[in-house]
N, C-alpha and C positions, 0 to 999 in steps of 0.2 A: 737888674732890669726886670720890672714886672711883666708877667704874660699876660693879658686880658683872653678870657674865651671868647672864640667866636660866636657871633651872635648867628643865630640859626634863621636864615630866611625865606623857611620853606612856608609855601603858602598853597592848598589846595587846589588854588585854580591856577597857579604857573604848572601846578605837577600836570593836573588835568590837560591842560592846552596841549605840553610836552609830549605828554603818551596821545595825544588824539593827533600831534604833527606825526610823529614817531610811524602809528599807524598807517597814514597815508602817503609815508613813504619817502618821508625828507628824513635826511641825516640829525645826530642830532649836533653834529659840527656845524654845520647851517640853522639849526635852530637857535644855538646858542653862541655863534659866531658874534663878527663884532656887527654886523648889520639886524640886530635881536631886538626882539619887542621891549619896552619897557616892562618891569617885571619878571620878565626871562634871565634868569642867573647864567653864568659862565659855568661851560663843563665838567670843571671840576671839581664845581657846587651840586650839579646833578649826580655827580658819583658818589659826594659826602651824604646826598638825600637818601641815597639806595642804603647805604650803610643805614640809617638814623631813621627812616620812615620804614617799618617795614608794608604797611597801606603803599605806598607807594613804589616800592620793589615790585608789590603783585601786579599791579596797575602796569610799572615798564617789562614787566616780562610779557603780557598778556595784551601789549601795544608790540613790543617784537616781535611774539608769534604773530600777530596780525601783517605787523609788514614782512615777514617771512612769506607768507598766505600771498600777499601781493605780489611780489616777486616774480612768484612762483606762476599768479595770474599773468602775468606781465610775459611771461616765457609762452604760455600760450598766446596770447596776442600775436606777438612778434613773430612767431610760428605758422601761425595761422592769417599773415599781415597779406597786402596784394602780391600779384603774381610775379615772380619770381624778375621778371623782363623792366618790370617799373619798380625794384627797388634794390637797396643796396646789402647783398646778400654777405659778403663780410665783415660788413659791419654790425648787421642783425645777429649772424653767430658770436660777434664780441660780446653782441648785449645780452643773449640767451647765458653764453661763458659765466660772464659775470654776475648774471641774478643766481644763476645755480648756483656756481661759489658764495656769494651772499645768502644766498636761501642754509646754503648747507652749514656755514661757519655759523647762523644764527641757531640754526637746529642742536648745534653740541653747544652753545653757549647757554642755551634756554631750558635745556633737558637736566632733569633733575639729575642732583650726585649722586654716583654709587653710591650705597652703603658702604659702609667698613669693618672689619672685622669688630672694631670697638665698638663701634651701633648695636651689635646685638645681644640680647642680653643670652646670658647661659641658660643650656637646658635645666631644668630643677632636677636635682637629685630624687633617685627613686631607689631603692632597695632592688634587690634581683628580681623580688615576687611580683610589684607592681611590677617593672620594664619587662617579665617575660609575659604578665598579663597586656600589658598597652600592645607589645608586638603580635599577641593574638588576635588581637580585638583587630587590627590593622590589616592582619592577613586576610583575617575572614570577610571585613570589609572590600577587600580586594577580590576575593573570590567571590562573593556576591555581583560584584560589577561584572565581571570575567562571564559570568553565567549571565547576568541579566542582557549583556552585549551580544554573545553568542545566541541565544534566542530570540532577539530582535535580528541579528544576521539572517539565522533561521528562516525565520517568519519573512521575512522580505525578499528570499530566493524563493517561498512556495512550497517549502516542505511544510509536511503536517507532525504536529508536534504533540507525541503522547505524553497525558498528563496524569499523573499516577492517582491511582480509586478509581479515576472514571473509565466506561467502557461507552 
């Protein structure tokens, strides 16, 4: 039986639409549900696009921070809704619950990967002379700092600070 590849029907302005519902705060189960615009692909055509566009990864990370943002607005709102006597206060703490939980699952999904040991590359070999020269060079850089801190402390508590040649 032959496989034919799929044919790829990613189009700029479904991505664009998608990350601009995205942003304001619709799912994208409801975006690309069966009630969906024409043009709007099924979900698990937007998951193949993430893969395959990478324009468009940056686009849907950068519409989830944004509806992360909302959220996290939305919490204030709700927060800050009418007084306590005209509305319904357990159900306002479900909606706060669950934006935070939303806000917080999209924060570790959007934040860039650790690195890994394999990312980086090895220090370059040096001979003993250069590495006990780099380690000099380091220190004294650090005792500059040490000093140049210590004299701005100095100076900021009102001590008078003699400076050697001058009288």
């Amino acid at each position: 039986m032959a496989r034919y590849p799929l044919r790829d029907t990613y189009t700029p302005e479904a991505a664009g639409e998608i990350c601009r519902r995205i942003a304001n705060g619709e799912t994208l189960r409801k975006i690309c549900g069966p009630k969906r615009r024409p043009g709007i692909p099924e979900r698990v055509t937007v998951y193949n696009w993430l893969n395959r566009h990478p324009q468009f990864m940056k686009a849907y990370v950068i519409a989830r921070r944004a509806q992360m943002e909302l959220y996290l607005d939305e919490v204030v709102e709700i927060a800050n809704g009418p007084p306590e006597a005209t509305r319904d206060v357990p159900r306002d703490r479900l909606k706060v619950d669950t934006r935070f939980k939303l806000a917080a699952a999209l924060g570790v999904l959007m934040a860039p990967p650790t690195p890994q040991a394999e990312d980086w590359a090895p220090a370059p070999e040096m001979d003993e002379a250069a590495r006990d020269a780099r380690i000099a060079a380091i220190m004294e850089a650090a005792r500059r700092r040490a000093e140049a801190s210590s004299f701005a402390e100095a100076s900021e508590d009102g001590q008078e600070q003699e400076i050697e040649g001058e009288t």
